[in-house]
C-alpha positions in Angstrom: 6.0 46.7 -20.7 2.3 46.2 -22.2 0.5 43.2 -22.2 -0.3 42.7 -25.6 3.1 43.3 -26.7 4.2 39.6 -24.9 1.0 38.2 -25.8 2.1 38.7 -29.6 6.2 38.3 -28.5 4.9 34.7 -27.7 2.7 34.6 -30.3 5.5 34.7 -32.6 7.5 32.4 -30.8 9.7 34.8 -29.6 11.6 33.8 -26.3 10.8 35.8 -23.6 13.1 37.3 -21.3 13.4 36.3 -17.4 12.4 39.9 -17.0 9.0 39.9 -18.9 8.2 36.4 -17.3 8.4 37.8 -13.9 6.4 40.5 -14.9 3.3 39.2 -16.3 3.4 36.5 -13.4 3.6 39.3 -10.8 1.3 41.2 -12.6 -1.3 38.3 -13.0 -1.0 37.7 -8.8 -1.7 41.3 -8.4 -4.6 41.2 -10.3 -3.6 43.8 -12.6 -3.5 41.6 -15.7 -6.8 40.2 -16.4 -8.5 37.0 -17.0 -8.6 37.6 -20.8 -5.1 38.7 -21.6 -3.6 35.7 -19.5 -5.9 33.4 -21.3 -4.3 34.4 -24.6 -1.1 34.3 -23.5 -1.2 31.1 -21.7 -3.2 29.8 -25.2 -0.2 31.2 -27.1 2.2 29.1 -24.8 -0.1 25.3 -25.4 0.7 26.1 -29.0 4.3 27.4 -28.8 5.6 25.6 -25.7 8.4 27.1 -23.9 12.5 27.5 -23.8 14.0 25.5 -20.9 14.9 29.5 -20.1 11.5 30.1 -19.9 10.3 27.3 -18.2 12.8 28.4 -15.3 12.0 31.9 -15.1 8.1 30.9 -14.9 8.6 28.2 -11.8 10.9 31.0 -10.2 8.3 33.6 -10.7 5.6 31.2 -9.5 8.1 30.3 -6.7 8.8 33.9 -5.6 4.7 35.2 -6.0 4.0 33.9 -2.1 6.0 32.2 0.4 8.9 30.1 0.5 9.6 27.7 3.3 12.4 28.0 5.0 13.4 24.6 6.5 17.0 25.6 7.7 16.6 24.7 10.8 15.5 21.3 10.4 18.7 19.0 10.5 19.6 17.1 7.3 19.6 17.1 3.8 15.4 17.0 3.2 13.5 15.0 0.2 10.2 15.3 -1.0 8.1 13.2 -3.3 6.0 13.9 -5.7 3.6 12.2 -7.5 1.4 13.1 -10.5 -1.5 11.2 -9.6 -3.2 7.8 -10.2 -6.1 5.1 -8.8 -4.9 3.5 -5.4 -1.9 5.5 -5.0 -1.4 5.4 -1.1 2.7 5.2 -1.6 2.8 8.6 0.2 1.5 6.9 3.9 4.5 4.4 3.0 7.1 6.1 1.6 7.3 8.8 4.6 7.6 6.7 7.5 10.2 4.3 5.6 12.2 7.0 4.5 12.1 8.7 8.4 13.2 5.3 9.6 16.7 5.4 7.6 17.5 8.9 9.5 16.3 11.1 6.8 14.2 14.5 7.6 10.9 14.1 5.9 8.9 17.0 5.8 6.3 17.0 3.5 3.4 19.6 2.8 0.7 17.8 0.6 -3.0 18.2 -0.6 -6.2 17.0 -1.0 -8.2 14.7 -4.0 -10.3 16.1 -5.8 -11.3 13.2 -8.5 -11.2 9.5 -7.6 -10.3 9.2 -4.3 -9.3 12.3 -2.1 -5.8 12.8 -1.5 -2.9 11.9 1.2 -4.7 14.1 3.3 -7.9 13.1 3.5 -6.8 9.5 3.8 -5.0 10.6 6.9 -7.7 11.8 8.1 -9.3 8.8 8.1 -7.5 8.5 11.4 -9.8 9.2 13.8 -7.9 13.0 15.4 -5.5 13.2 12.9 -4.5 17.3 13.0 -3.0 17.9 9.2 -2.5 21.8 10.4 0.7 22.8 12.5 2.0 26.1 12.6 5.8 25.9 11.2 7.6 25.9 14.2 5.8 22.8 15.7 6.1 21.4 12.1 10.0 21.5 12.5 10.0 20.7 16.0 8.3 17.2 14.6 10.9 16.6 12.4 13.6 17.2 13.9 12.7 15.3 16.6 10.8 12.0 14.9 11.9 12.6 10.9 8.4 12.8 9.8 5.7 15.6 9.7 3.0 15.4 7.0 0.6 18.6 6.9 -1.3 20.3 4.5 0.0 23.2 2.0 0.2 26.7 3.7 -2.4 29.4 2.1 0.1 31.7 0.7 2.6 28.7 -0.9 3.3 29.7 -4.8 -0.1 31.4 -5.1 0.7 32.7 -8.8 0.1 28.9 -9.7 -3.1 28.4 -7.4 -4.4 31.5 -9.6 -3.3 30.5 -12.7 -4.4 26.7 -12.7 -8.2 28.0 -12.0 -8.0 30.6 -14.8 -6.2 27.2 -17.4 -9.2 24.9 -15.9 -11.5 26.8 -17.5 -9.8 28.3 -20.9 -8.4 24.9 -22.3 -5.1 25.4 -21.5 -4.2 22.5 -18.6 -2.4 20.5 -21.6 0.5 21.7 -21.8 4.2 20.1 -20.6 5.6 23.4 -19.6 2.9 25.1 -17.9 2.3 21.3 -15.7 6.0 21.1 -15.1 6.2 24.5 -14.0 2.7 24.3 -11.8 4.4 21.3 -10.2 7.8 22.3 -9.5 6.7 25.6 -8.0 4.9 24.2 -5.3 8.1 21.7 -4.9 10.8 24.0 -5.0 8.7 26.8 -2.6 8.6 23.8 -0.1 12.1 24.1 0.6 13.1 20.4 0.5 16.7 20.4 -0.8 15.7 17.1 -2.7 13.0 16.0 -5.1 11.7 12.6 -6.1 9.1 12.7 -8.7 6.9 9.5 -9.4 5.2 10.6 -13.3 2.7 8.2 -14.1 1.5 7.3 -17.0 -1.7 5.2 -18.6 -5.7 5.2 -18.1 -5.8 6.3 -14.3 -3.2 8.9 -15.2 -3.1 12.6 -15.9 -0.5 11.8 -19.0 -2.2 9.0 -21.5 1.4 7.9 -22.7 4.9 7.2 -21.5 6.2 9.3 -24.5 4.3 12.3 -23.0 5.1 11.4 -19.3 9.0 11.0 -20.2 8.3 14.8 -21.8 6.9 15.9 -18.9 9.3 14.0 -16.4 12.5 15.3 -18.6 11.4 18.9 -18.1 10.5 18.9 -14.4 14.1 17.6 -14.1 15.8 20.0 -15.9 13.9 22.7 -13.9 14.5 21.0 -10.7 18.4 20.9 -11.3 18.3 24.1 -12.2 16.9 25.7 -9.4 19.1 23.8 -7.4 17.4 20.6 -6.3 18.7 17.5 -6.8 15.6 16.1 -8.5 14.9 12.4 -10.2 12.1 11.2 -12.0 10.6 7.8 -12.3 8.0 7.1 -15.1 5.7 4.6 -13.6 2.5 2.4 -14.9 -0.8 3.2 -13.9 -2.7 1.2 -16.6 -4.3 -0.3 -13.4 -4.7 0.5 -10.2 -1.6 0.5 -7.6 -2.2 -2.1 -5.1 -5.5 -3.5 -4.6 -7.5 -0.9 -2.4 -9.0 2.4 -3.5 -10.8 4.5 -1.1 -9.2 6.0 1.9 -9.5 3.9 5.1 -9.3 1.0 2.7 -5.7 2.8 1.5 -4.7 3.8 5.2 -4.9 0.0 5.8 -3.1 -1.0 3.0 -0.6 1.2 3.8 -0.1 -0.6 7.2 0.0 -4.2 5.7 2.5 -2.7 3.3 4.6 -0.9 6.4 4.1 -4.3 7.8 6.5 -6.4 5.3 2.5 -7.4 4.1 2.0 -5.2 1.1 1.0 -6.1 -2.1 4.0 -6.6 -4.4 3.6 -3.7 -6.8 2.9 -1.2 -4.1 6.2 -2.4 -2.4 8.5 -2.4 -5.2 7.4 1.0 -6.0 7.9 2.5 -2.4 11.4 0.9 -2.4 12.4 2.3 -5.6 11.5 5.5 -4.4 12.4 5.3 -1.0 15.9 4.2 -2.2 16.5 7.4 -4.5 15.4 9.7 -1.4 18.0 8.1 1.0 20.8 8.2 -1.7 20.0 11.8 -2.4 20.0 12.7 1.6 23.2 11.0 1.7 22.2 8.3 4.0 23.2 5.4 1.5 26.6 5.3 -1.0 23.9 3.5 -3.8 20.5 2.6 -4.4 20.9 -0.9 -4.2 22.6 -0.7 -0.4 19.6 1.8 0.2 17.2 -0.7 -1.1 18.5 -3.6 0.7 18.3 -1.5 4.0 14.9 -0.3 4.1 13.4 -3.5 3.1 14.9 -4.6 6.1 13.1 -1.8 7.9 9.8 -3.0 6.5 10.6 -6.6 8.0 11.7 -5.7 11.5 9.1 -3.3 12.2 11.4 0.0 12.1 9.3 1.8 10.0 5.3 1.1 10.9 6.7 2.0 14.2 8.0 5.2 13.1 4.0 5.5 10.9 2.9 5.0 14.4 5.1 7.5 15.9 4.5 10.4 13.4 0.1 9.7 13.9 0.4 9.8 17.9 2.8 13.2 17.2 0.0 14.8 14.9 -2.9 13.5 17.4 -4.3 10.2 15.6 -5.8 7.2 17.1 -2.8 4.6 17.7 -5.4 2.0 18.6 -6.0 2.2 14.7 -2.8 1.5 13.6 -2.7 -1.3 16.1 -5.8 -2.9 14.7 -7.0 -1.7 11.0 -10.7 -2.9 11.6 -11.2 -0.1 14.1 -10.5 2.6 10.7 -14.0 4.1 9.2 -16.0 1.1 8.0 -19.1 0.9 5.4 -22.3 -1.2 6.4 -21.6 -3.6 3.3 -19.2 -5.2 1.7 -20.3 -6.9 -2.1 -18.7 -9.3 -4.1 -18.7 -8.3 -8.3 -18.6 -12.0 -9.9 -16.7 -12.4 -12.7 -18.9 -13.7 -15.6 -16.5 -15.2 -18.1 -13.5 -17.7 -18.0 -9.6 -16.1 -18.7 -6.7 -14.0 -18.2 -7.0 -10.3 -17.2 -5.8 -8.4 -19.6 -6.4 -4.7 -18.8 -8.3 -3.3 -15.7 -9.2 0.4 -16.6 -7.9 2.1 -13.5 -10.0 5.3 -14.5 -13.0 3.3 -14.7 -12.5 2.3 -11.3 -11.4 5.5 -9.7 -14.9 7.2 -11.2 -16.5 3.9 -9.8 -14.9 4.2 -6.1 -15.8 8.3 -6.6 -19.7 7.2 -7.3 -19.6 5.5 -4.0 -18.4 8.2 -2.2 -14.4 8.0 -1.7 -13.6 10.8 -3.7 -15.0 14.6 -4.8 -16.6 15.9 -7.5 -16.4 19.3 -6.6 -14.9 21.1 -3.3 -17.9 21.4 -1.2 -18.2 17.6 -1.9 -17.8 15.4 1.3 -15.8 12.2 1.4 -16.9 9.0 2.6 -13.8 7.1 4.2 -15.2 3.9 4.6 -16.1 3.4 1.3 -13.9 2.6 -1.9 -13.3 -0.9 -3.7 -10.8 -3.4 -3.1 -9.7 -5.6 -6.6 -9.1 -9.0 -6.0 -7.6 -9.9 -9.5 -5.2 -8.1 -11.3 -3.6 -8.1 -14.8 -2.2 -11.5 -15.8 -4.5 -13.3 -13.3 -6.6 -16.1 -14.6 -10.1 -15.8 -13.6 -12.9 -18.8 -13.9 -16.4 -17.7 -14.0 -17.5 -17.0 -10.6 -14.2 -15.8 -9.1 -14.5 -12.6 -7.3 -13.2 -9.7 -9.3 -13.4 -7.3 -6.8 -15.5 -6.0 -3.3 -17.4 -2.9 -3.3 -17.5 -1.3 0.3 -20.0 1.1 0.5 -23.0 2.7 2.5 -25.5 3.2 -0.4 -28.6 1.0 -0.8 -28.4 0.3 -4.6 -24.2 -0.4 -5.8 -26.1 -1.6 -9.7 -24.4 1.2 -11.3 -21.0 0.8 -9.8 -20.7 -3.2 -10.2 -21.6 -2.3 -13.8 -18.7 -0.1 -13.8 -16.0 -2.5 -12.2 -17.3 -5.3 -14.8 -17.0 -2.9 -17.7 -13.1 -1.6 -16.6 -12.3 -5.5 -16.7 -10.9 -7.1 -19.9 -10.4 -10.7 -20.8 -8.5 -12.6 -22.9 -8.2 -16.6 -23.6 -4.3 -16.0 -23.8 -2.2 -15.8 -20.6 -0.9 -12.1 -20.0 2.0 -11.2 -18.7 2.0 -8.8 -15.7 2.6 -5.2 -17.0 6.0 -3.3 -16.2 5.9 -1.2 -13.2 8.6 1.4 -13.7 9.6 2.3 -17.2 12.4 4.8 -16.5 14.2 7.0 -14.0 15.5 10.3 -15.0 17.9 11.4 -13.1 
């Protein structure tokens, strides 16, 4: 086989065969295909798309380029979650514990932020000796024995798509349904959870702009999921504002534990349900979503599961005197009103603007070598559909710099008003299943 040969196959819009796919992907990882033929090739694929075919045979490849977990010996049917990304998305903190409560084996390998705020990682560690690293067998030991382990991604997990999201980064070529859906599931599917529920979201503080695109993009990672074996489901969720009211990652961590403590804010509730409630039906612990749902909010309200948060923290080495009491997390030295300077209804709060905003102060990273500031972030104190008089409190900037001008700026600008009342904006659009 030659290169240029399936550079011009897909060129043409020629379907490639499971054979060539696997080639070029092995030969990328070996580094005997370079930069410049990938980047036409994966250039040919933004314009072309891909067969569902091909879309399989690129997540296997990706899949089979490092290691696969094996999580056999863990006992159960396990269920990951995925999301795609958004402003204030702590459901991960939530959703694990709650979902380990019901019985089921959650074993989850995750990442860290670099953007708005950093990731579930790097909000865990906000917990003062919090280890994120386990060798495997102590990572099963944990859930077998308390349902819950959360630790970062292994070096060697799918490293075709590590390789191959640096090289798209810089050529133009992260837009593209097939080559996201296939990134995504790779790293899924090489986790070795038997089950997959995927939260796309959608809107301003989202990768995908629209819900026809995320519904796209949801719809394929399905189809690949299913065919790989998972049992995978998708939910297409707002993210037109931010989820919940805190961004920043102490500030999320106790969010997470007001939510865990029946206390949540509503949207950030209802979401973690919904999801929770497709993971439990797919581990068998539930006949239907609606028994599953009606059980685990229960779990929320009688403690069950912020006891089980509490568990999994003192298993991986965090301080349970935090969990206890919230006001011990990382704190910053100020805390500033923003004052709203008009009279009406919210109508749209930019949740990008606010994301870049909480990343100014320090909650998230610009680049790698960037470090993160985990007292810091913004909490909103109005959301869509609120009314607002002139003078209300919009939202509180928590931070540890001497001047906040530019970021109080930035929370006033990713506010809208309206004289007309609004209606609070849908939550969850779909679920693809």
């Amino acid at each position: 086989m030659r290169m240029t040969d399936l550079i011009s196959k897909k060129r043409h819009n020629i379907e490639l065969t499971t054979t060539e796919i696997e080639w070029i992907i092995k030969g990328y990882t070996n580094k005997e295909i370079p930069d410049y033929q990938m980047s036409s090739f994966l250039m040919a694929v933004v314009f072309n798309g891909m067969t569902k075919a091909e879309q399989l045979a690129l997540t296997q490849a990706m899949v089979n380029s490092g290691d696969v977990i094996d999580l056999s010996a863990i006992e159960g049917i396990k269920v990951d979650k995925h999301s795609t990304g958004g402003v204030g998305d702590k459901t991960s903190l939530i959703l694990g514990p709650l979902v380990a409560s019901m019985g089921v084996p959650v074993a989850k390998m995750s990442g860290r932020g670099l953007g708005h705020t950093g990731g579930t990682l790097d909000k865990l560690e906000s917990i003062s000796g919090m280890k994120i690293e386990l060798d495997m067998q102590d990572f099963v030991k944990q859930v077998n024995e308390i349902k819950l382990s959360i630790i970062g991604q292994t070096g060697n997990l799918a490293p075709a798509d590590k390789y191959l999201y640096a090289l798209r980064d810089v050529t133009g070529t992260v837009e593209s349904i097939p080559l996201i859906a296939s990134s995504i599931m790779s790293k899924k599917i090489a986790a070795g959870a038997d089950g997959i529920v995927l939260d796309v979201k959608f809107g301003a503080g989202a990768f995908m702009k629209t819900l026809d695109d995320a519904k796209v993009l949801a719809k394929a990672m399905v189809e690949i999921g299913r065919d790989a074996g998972r049992e995978t489901v998708a939910f297409l969720t707002d993210m037109n504002q931010p989820l919940g009211f805190a961004i920043g990652n102490a500030l999320e961590v106790k969010e997470a534990i007001e939510t865990l403590n029946g206390r949540g804010p509503a949207d950030l509730e209802e979401l973690v349900l919904q999801l929770a409630s497709y993971m439990v039906v797919l581990a068998k612990k539930a006949a239907n979503t609606e028994q599953a749902y009606v059980q685990l909010k229960e779990k929320l309200r009688n403690g069950e599961a912020l006891q089980k948060f509490k568990d999994f923290v003192a298993a991986q080495g965090g301080d349970i005197n935090q969990i206890e009491d919230p006001n011990l997390l990382p704190s910053a030295s100020t805390v500033l009103p923003v004052i709203a300077s008009q009279t009406g209804y919210v109508e749209k709060i930019d949740a990008l603007k606010i994301g870049i905003a909480a990343m100014k102060l320090g909650a998230g990273r610009a680049t790698k070598e960037d470090t993160i500031d985990m007292g810091v972030g913004i909490v909103l104190n109005k959301k869509v559909g609120e009314f607002v008089n002139m003078g209300d409190v919009l939202a509180y900037i928590h931070t540890n710099q001497a001047d906040s001008t530019e970021v109080i700026a930035d929370i006033h600008q990713a506010y809208e008003m309206t004289e007309s009342p609004v209606c609070s904006p849908t939550l969850i659009y779909d679920i693809i299943a």
